[in-house]
Residue frames as qw, qx, qy, qz and C-alpha x, y, z in Angstrom:
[[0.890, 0.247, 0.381, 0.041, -39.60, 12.46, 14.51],
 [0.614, 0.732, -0.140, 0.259, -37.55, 14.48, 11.98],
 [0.087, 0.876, -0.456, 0.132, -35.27, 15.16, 14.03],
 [0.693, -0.168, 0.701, 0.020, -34.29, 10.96, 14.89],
 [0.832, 0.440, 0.316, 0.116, -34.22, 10.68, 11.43],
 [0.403, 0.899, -0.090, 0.147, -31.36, 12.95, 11.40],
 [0.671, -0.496, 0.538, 0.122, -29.36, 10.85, 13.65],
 [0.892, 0.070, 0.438, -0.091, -30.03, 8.20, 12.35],
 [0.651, 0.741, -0.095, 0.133, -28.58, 9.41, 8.66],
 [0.138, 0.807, -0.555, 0.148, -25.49, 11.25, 10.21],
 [0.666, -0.444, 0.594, 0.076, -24.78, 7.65, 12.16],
 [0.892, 0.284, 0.328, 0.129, -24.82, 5.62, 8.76],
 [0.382, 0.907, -0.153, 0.091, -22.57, 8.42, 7.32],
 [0.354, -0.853, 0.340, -0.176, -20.33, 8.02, 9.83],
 [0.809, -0.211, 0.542, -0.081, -20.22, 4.68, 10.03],
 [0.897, 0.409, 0.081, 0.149, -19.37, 4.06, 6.19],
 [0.160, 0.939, -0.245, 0.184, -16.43, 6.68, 6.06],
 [0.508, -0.678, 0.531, -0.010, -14.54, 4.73, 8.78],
 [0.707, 0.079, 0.671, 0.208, -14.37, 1.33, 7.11],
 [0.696, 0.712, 0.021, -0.097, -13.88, 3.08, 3.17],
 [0.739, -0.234, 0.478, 0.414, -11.20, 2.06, 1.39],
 [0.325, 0.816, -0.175, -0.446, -9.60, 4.36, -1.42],
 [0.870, 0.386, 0.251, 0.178, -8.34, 2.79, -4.55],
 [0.130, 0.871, -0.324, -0.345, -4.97, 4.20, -5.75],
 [0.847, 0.258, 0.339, 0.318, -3.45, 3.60, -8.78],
 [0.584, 0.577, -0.057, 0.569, -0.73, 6.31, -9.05],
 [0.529, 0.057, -0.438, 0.725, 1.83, 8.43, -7.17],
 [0.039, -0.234, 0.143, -0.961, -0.33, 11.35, -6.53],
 [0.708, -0.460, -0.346, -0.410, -3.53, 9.45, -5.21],
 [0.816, -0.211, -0.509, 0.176, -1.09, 7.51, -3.04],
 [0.216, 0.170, -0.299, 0.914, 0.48, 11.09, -1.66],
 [0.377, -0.317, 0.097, -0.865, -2.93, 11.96, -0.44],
 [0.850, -0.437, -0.150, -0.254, -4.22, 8.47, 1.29],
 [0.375, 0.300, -0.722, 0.499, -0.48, 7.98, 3.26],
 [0.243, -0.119, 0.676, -0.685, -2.13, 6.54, 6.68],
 [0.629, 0.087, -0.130, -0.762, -4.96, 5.36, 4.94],
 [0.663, 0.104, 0.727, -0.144, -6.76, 1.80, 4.54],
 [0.273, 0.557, -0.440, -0.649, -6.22, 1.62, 0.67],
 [0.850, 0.200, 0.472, 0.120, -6.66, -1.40, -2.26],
 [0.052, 0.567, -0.595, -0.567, -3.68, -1.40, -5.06],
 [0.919, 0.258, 0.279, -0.108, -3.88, -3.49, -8.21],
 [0.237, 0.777, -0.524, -0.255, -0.92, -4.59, -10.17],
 [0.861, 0.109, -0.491, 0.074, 1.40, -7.63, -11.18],
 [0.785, -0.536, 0.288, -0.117, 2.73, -9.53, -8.58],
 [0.904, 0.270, -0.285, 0.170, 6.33, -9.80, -8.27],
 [0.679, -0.693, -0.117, 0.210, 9.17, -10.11, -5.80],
 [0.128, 0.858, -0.349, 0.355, 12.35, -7.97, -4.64],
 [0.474, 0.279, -0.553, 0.626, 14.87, -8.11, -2.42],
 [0.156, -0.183, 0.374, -0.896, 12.93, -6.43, 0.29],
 [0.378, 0.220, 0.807, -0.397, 10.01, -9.01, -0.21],
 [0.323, 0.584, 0.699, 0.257, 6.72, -9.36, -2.48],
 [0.145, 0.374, -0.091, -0.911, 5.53, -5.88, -4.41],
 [0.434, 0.692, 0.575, 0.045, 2.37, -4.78, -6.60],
 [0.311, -0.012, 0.493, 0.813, 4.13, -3.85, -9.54],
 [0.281, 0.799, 0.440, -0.299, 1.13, -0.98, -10.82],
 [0.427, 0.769, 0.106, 0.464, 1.69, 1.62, -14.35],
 [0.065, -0.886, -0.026, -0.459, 1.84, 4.27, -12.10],
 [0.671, -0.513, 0.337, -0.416, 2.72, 2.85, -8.18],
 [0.640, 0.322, -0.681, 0.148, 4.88, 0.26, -6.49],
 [0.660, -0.591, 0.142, -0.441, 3.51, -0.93, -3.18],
 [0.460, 0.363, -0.808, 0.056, 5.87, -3.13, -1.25],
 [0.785, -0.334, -0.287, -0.435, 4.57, -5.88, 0.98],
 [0.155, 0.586, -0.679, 0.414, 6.66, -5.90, 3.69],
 [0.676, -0.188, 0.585, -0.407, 4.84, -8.93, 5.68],
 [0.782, 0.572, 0.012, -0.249, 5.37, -10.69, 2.31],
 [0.260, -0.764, 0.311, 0.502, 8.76, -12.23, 1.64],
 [0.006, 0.180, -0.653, -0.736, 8.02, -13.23, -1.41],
 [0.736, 0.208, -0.065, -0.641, 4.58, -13.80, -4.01],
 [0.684, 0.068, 0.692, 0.218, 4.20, -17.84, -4.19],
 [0.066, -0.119, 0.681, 0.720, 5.49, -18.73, -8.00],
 [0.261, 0.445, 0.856, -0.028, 1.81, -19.43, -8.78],
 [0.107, -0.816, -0.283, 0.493, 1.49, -15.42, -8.47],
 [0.222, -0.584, 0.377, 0.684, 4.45, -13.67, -9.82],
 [0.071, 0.000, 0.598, 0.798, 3.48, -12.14, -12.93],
 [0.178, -0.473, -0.786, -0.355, -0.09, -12.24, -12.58],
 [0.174, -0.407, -0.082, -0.893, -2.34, -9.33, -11.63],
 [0.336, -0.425, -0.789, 0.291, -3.48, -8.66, -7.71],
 [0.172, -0.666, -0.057, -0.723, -5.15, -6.59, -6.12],
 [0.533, -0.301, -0.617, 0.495, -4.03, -6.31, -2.20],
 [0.357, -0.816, -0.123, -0.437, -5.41, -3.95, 0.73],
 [0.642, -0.005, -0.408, 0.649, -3.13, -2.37, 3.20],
 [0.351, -0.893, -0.115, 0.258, -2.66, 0.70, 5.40],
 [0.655, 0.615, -0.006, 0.439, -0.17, 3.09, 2.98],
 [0.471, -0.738, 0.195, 0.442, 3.32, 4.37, 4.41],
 [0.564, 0.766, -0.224, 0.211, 5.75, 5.96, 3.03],
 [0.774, -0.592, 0.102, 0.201, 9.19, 5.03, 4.23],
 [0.271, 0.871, -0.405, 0.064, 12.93, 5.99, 4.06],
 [0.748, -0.487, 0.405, -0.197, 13.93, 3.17, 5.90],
 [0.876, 0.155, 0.360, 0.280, 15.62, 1.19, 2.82],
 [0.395, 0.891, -0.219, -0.047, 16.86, 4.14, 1.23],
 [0.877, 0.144, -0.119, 0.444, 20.70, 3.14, 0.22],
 [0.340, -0.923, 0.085, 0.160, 23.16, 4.92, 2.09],
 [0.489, 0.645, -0.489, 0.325, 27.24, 6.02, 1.81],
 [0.825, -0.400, -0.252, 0.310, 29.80, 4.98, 4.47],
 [0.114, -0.914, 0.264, 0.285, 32.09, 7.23, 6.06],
 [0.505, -0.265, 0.585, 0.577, 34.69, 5.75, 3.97],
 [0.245, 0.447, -0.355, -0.783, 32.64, 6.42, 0.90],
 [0.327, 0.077, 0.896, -0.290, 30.99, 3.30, 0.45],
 [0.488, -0.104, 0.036, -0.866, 27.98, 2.38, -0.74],
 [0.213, 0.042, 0.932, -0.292, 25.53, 0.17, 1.05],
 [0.096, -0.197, -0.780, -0.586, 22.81, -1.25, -1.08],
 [0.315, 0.534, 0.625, -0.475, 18.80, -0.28, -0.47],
 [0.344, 0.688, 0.586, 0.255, 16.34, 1.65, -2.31],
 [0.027, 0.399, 0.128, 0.908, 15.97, 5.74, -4.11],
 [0.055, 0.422, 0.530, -0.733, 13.91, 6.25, -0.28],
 [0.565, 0.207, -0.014, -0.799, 10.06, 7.03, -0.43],
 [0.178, -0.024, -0.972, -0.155, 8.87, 3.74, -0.65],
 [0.698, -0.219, -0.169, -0.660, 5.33, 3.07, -0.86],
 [0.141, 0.309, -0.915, 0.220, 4.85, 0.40, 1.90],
 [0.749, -0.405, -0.247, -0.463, 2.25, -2.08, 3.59],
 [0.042, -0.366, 0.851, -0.374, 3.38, -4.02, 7.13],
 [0.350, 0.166, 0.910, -0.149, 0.38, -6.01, 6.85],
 [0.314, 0.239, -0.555, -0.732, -1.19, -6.83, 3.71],
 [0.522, 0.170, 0.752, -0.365, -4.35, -8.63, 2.41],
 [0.017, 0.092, -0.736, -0.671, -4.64, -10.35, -0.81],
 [0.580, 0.351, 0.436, -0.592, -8.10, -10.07, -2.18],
 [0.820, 0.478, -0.005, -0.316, -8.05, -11.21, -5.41],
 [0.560, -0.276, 0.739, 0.253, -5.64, -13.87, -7.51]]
């Protein structure tokens, strides 16, 4: 008997861990959940590159997002994603010297985002 009741525990453990979701709200929470299922909060507001949660600390862009409807923008969300970090917008030079417009690389990123709150 005791020793089905020690499945039983380690399954429910198991089971919650997979499906948790970690809450970051600054650069160094968001450096330790990169791959993760996460929830950000901030203001909603849009870029060049699409919608972002504008946070104190943290800028999460919403790259399935290409912009926040106007209803949004400016007003505090709180969206749930899977966190990357990308270089993929950073702004580059041309061989000629150039320069071709993006972002300071290390972007916090989401490729498929879910608003949860409004």
């Amino acid at each position: 008997m005791r020793i089905a009741c020690v499945l039983v525990l380690g399954f429910g453990v198991s089971c919650s861990s997979k499906s948790e979701v970690i809450m970051v709200r600054d650069v160094a929470s968001a450096k330790a959940a990169i791959g993760k299922m996460i929830e950000v909060e901030g203001v909603a507001q849009n870029a060049k590159l699409g919608a972002i949660v504008d946070g104190p600390e943290l800028m999460v862009y919403c790259l399935d997002r290409p912009e926040w409807p106007s209803d949004l923008v400016g007003k505090t969300v709180k969206v749930r994603g899977t966190l990357e970090v990308t270089d993929q917008f950073k702004a580059t030079t041309t061989p000629e010297g150039g320069h071709v417009a993006g972002t300071m690389g290390g972007d916090y990123v989401f490729r498929k985002s879910e608003l949860l709150t409004q």
